[in-house]
N, CA, C and O atoms as a CHARMM CRD file, in Angstrom:
* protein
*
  260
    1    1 UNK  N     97.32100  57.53800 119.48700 PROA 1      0.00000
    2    1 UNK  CA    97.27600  58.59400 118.49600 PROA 1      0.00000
    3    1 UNK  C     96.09700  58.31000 117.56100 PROA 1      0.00000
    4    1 UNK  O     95.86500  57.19600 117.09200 PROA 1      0.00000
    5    2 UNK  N     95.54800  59.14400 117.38700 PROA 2      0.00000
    6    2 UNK  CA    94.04200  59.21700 116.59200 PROA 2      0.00000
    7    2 UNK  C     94.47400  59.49900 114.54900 PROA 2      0.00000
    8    2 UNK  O     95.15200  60.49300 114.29000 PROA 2      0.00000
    9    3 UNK  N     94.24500  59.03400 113.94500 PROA 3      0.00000
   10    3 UNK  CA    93.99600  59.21900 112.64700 PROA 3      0.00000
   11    3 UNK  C     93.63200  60.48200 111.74300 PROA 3      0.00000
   12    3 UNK  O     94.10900  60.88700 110.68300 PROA 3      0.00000
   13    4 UNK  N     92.75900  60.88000 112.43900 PROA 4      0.00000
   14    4 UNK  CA    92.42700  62.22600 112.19000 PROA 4      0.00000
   15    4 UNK  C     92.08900  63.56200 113.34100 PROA 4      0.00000
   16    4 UNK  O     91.37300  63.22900 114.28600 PROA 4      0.00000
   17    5 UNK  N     92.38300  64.47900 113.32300 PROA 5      0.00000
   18    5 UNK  CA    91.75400  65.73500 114.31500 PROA 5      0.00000
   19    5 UNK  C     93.05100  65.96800 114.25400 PROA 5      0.00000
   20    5 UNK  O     93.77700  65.46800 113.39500 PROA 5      0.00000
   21    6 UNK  N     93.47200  66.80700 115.23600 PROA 6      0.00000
   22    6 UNK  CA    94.12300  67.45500 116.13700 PROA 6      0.00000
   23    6 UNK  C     95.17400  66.73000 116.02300 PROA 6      0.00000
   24    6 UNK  O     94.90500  65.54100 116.19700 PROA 6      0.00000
   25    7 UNK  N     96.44500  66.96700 115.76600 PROA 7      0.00000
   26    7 UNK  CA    97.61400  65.90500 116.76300 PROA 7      0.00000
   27    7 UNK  C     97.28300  64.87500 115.60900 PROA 7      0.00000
   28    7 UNK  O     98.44900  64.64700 115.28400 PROA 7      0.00000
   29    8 UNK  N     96.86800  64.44300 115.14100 PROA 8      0.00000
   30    8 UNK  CA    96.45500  62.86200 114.64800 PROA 8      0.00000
   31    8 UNK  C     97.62200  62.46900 113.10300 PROA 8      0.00000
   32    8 UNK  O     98.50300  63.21400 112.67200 PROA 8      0.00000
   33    9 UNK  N     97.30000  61.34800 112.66000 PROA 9      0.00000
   34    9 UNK  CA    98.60300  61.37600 111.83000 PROA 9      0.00000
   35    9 UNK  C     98.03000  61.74300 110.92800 PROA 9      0.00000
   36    9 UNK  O     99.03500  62.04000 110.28200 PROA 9      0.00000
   37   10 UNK  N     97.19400  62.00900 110.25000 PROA 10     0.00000
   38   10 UNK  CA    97.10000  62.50300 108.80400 PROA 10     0.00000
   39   10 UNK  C     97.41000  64.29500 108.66800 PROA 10     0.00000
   40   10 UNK  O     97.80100  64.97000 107.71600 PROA 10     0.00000
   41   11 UNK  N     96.98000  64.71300 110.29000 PROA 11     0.00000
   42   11 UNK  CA    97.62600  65.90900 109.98300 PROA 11     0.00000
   43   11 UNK  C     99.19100  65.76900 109.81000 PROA 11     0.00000
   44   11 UNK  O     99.70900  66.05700 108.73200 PROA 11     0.00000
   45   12 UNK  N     99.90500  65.34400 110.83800 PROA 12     0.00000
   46   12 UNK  CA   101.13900  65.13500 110.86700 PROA 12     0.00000
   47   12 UNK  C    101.88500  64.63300 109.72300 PROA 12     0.00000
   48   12 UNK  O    103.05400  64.99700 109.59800 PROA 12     0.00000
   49   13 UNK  N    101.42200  63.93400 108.96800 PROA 13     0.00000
   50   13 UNK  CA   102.02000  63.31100 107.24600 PROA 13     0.00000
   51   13 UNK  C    101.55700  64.60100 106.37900 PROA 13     0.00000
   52   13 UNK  O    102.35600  64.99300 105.52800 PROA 13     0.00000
   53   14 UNK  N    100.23500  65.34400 106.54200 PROA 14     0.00000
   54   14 UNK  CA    99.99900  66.82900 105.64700 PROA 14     0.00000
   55   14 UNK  C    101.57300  67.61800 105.79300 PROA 14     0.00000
   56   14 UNK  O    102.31600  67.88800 104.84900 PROA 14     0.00000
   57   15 UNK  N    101.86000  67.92600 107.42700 PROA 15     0.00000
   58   15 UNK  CA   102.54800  68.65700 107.64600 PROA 15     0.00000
   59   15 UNK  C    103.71700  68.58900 107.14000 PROA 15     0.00000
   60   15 UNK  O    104.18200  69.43300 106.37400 PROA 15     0.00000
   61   16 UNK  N    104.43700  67.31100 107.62800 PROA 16     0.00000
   62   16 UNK  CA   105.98600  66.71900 106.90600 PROA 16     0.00000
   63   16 UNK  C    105.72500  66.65400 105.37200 PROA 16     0.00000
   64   16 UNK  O    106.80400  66.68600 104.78100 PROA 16     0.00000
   65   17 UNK  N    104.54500  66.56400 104.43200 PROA 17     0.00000
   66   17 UNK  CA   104.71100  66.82900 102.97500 PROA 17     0.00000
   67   17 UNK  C    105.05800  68.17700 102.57100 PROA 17     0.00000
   68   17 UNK  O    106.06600  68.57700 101.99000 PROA 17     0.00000
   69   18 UNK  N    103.47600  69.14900 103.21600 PROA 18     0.00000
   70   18 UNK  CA   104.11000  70.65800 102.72900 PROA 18     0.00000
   71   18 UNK  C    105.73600  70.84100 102.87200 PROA 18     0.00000
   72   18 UNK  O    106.45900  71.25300 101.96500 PROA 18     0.00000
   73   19 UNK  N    106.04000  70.57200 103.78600 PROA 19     0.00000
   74   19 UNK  CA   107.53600  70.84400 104.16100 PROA 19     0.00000
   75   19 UNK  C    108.67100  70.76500 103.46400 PROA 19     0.00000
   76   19 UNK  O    109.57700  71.58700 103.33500 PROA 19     0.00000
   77   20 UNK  N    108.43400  68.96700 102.73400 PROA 20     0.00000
   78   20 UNK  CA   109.22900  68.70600 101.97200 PROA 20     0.00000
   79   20 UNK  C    109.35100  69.47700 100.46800 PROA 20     0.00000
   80   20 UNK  O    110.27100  69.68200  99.67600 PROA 20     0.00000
   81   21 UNK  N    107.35700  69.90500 100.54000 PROA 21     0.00000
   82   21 UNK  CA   107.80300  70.34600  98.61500 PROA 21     0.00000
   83   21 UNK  C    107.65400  71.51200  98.68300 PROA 21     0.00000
   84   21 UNK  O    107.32600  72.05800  97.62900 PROA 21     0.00000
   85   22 UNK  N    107.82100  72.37200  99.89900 PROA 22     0.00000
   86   22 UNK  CA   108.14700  73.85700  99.87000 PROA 22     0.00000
   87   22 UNK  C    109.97100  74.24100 100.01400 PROA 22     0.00000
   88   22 UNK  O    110.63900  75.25900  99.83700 PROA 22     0.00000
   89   23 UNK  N    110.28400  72.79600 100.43500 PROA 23     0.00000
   90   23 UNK  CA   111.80400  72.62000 100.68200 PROA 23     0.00000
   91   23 UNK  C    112.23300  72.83600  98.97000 PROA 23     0.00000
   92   23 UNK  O    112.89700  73.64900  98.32600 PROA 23     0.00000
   93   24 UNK  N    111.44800  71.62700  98.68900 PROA 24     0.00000
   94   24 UNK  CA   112.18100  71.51900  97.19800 PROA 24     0.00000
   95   24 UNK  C    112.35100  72.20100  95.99900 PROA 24     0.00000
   96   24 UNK  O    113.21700  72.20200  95.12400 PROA 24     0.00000
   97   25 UNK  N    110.90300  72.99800  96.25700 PROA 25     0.00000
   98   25 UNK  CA   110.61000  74.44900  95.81400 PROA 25     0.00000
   99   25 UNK  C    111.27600  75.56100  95.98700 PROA 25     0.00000
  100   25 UNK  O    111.48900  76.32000  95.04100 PROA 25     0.00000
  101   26 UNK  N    111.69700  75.81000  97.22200 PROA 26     0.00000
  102   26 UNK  CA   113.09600  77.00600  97.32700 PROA 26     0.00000
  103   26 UNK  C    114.02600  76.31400  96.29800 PROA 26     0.00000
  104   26 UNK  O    114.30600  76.78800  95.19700 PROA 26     0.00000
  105   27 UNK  N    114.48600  75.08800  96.81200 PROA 27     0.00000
  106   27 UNK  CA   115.83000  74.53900  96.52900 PROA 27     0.00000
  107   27 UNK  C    116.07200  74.71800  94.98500 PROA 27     0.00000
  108   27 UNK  O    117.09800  75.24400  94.55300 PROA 27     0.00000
  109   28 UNK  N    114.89100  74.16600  94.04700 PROA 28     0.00000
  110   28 UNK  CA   115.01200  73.82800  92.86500 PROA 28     0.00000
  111   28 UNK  C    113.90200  74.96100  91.83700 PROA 28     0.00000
  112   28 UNK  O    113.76000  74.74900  90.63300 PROA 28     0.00000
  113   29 UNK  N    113.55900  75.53200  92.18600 PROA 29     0.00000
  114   29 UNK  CA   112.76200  77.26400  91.31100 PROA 29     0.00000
  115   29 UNK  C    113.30300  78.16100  91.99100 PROA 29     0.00000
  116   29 UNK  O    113.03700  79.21400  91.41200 PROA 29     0.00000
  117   30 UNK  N    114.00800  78.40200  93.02600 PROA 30     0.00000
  118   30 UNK  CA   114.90000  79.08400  93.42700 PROA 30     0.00000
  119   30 UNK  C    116.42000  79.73000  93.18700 PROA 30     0.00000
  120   30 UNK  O    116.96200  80.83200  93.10100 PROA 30     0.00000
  121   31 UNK  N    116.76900  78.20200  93.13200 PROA 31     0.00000
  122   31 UNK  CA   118.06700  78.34900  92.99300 PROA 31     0.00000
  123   31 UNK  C    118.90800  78.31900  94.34100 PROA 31     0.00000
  124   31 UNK  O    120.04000  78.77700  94.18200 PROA 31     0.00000
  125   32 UNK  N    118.60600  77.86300  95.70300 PROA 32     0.00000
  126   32 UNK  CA   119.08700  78.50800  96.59000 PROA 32     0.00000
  127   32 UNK  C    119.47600  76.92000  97.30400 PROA 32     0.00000
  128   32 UNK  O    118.77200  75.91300  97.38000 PROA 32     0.00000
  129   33 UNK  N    120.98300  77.18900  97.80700 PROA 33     0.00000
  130   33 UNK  CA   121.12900  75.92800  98.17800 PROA 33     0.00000
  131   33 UNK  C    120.78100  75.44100  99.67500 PROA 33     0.00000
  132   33 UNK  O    120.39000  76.16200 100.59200 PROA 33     0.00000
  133   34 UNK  N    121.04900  73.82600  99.71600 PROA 34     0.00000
  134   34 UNK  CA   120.20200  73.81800 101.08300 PROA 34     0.00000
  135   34 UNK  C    120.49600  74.26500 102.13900 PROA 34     0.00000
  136   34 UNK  O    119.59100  74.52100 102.93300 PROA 34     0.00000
  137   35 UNK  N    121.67600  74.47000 102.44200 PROA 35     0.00000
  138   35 UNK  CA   121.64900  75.62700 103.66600 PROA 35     0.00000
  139   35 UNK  C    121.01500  76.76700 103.94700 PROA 35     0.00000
  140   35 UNK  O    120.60300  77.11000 105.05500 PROA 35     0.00000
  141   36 UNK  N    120.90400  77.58700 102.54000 PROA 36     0.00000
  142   36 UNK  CA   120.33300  78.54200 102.22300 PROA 36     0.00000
  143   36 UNK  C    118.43200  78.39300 102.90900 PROA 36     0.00000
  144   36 UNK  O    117.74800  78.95600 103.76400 PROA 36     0.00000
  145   37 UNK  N    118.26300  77.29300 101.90100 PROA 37     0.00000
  146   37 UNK  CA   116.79800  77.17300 101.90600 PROA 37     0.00000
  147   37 UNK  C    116.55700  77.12200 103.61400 PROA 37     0.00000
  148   37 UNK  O    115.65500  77.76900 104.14700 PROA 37     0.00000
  149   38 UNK  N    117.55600  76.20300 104.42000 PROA 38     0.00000
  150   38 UNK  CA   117.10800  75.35900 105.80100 PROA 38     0.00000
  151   38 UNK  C    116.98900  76.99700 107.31700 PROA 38     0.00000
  152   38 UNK  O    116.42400  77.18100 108.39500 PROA 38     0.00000
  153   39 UNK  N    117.84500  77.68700 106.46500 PROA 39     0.00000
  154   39 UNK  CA   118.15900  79.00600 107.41600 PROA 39     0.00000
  155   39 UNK  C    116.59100  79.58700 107.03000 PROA 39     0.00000
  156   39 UNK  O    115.76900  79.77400 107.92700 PROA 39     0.00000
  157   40 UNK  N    116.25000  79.87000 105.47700 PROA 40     0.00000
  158   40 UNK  CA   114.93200  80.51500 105.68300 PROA 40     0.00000
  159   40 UNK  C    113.45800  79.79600 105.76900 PROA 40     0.00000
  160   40 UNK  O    112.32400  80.19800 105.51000 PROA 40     0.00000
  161   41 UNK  N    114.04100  78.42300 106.30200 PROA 41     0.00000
  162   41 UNK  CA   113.48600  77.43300 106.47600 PROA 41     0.00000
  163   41 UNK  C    112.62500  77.97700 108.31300 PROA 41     0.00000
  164   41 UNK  O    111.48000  78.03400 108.76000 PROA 41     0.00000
  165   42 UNK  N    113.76600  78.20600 108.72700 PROA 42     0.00000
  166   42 UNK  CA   113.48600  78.51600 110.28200 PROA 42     0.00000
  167   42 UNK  C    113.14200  80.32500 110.46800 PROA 42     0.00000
  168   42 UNK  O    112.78900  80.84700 111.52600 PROA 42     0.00000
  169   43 UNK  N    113.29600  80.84500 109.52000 PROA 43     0.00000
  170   43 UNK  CA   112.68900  82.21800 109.52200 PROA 43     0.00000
  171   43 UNK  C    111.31600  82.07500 108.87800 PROA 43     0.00000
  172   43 UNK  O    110.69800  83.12500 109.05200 PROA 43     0.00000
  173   44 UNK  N    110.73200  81.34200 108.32300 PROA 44     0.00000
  174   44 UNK  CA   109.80800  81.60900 108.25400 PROA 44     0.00000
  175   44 UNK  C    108.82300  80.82900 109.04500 PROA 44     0.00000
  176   44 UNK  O    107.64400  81.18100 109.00600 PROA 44     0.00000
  177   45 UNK  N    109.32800  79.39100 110.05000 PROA 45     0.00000
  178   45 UNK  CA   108.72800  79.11100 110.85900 PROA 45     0.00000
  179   45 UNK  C    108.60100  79.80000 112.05900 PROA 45     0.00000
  180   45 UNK  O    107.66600  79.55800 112.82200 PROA 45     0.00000
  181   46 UNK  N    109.57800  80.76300 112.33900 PROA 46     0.00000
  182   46 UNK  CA   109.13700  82.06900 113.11600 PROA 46     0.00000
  183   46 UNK  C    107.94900  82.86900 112.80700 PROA 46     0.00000
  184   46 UNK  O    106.95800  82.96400 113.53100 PROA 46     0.00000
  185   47 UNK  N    108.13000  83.43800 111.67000 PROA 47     0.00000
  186   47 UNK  CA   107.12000  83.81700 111.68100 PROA 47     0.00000
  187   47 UNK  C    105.62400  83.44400 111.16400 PROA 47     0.00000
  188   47 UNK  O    104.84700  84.26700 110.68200 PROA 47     0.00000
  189   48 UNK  N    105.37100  82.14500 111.33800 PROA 48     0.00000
  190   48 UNK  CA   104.29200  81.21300 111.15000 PROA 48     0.00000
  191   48 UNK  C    103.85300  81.62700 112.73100 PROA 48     0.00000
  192   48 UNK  O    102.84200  82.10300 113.24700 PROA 48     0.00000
  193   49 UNK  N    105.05400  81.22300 113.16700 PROA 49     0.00000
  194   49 UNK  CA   104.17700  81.16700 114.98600 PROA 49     0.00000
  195   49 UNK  C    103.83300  82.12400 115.47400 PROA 49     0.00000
  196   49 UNK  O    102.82100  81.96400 116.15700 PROA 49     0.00000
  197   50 UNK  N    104.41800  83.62600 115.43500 PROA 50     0.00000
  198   50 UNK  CA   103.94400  84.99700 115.39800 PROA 50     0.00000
  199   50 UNK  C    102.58100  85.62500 115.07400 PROA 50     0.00000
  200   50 UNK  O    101.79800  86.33100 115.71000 PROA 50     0.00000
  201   51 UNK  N    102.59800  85.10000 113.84800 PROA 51     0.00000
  202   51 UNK  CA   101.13900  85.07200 113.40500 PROA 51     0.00000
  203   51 UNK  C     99.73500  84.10300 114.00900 PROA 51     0.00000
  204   51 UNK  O     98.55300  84.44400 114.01500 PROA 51     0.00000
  205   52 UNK  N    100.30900  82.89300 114.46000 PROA 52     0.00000
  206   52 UNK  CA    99.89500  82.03100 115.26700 PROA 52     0.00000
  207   52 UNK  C     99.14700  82.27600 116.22600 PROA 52     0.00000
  208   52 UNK  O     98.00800  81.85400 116.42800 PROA 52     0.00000
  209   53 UNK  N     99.97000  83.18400 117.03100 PROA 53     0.00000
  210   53 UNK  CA   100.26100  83.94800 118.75800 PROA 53     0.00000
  211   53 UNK  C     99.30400  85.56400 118.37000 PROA 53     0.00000
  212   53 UNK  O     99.02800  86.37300 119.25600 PROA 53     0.00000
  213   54 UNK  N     98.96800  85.73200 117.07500 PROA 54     0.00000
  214   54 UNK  CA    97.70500  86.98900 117.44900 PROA 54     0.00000
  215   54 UNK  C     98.93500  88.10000 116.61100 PROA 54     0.00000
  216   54 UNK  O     98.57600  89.27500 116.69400 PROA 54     0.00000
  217   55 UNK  N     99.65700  87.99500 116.20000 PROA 55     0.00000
  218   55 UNK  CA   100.33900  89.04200 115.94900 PROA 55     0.00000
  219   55 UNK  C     99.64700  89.55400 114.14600 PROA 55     0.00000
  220   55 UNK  O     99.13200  88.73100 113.38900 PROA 55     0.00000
  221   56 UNK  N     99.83300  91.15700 113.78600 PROA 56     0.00000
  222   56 UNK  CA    99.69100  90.99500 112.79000 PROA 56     0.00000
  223   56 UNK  C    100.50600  91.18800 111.57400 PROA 56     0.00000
  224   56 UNK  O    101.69800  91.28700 111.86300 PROA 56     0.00000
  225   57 UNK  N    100.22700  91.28700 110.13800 PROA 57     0.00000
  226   57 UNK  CA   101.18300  90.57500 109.44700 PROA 57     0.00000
  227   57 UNK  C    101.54100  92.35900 109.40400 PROA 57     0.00000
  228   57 UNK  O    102.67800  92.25000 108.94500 PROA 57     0.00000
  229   58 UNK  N    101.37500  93.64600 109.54100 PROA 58     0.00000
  230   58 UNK  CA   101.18400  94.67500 109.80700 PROA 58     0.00000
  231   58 UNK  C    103.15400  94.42200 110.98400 PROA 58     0.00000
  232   58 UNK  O    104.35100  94.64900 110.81000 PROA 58     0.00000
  233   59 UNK  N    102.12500  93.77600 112.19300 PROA 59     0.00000
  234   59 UNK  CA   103.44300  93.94500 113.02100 PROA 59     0.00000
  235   59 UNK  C    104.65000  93.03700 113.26200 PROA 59     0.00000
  236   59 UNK  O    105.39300  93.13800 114.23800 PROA 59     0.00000
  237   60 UNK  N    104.79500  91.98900 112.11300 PROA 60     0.00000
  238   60 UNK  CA   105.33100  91.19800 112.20000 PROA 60     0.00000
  239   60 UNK  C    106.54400  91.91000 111.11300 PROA 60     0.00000
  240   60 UNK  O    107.75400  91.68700 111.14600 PROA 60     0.00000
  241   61 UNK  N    105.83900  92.77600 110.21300 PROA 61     0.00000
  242   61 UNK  CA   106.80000  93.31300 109.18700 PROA 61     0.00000
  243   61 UNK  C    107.71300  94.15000 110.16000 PROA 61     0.00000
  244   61 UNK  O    108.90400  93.84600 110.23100 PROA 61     0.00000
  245   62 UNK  N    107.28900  95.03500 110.80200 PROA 62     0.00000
  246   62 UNK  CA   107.46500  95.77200 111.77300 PROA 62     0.00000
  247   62 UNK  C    109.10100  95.51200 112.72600 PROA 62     0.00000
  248   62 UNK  O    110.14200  96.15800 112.84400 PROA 62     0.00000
  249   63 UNK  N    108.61300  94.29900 113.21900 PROA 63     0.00000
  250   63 UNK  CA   109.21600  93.79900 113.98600 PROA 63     0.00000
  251   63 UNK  C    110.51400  92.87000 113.34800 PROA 63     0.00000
  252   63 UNK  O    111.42700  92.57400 114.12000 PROA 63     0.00000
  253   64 UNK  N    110.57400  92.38500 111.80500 PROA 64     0.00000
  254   64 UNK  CA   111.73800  92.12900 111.48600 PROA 64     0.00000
  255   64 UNK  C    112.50600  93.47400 110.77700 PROA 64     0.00000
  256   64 UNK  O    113.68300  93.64400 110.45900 PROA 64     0.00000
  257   65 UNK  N    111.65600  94.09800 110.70400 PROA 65     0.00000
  258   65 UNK  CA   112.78500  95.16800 110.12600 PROA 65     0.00000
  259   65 UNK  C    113.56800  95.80900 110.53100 PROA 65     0.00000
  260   65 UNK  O    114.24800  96.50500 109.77600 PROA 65     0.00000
């Protein structure tokens, strides 16, 4: 495993941080408890990957509504 690029761990430690203080951020300026947060935890990693995959934010609205 490489240090930096692609795959490498400094992305991978970026990634697991955002995570945690967007977690903590619902949880605690929110108000929303962690179940709460962990369910729209995985709705919005849906639609991370949607957008990912070429979709637009146009048809992504679209498509949850």
């Amino acid at each position: 495993m490489t240090l930096t690029g692609a795959r490498g761990i400094l992305e991978e430690l970026h990634k697991r941080l955002y995570e945690r203080v967007l977690g903590v951020e619902l949880t605690h300026y929110l108000g929303y408890p962690k179940r709460r947060s962990e369910a729209l935890w995985g709705i919005r990693s849906k639609i991370i990957a949607m957008y990912a995959q070429g979709m637009t934010v146009r048809e992504i609205k679209r498509f949850l509504s």
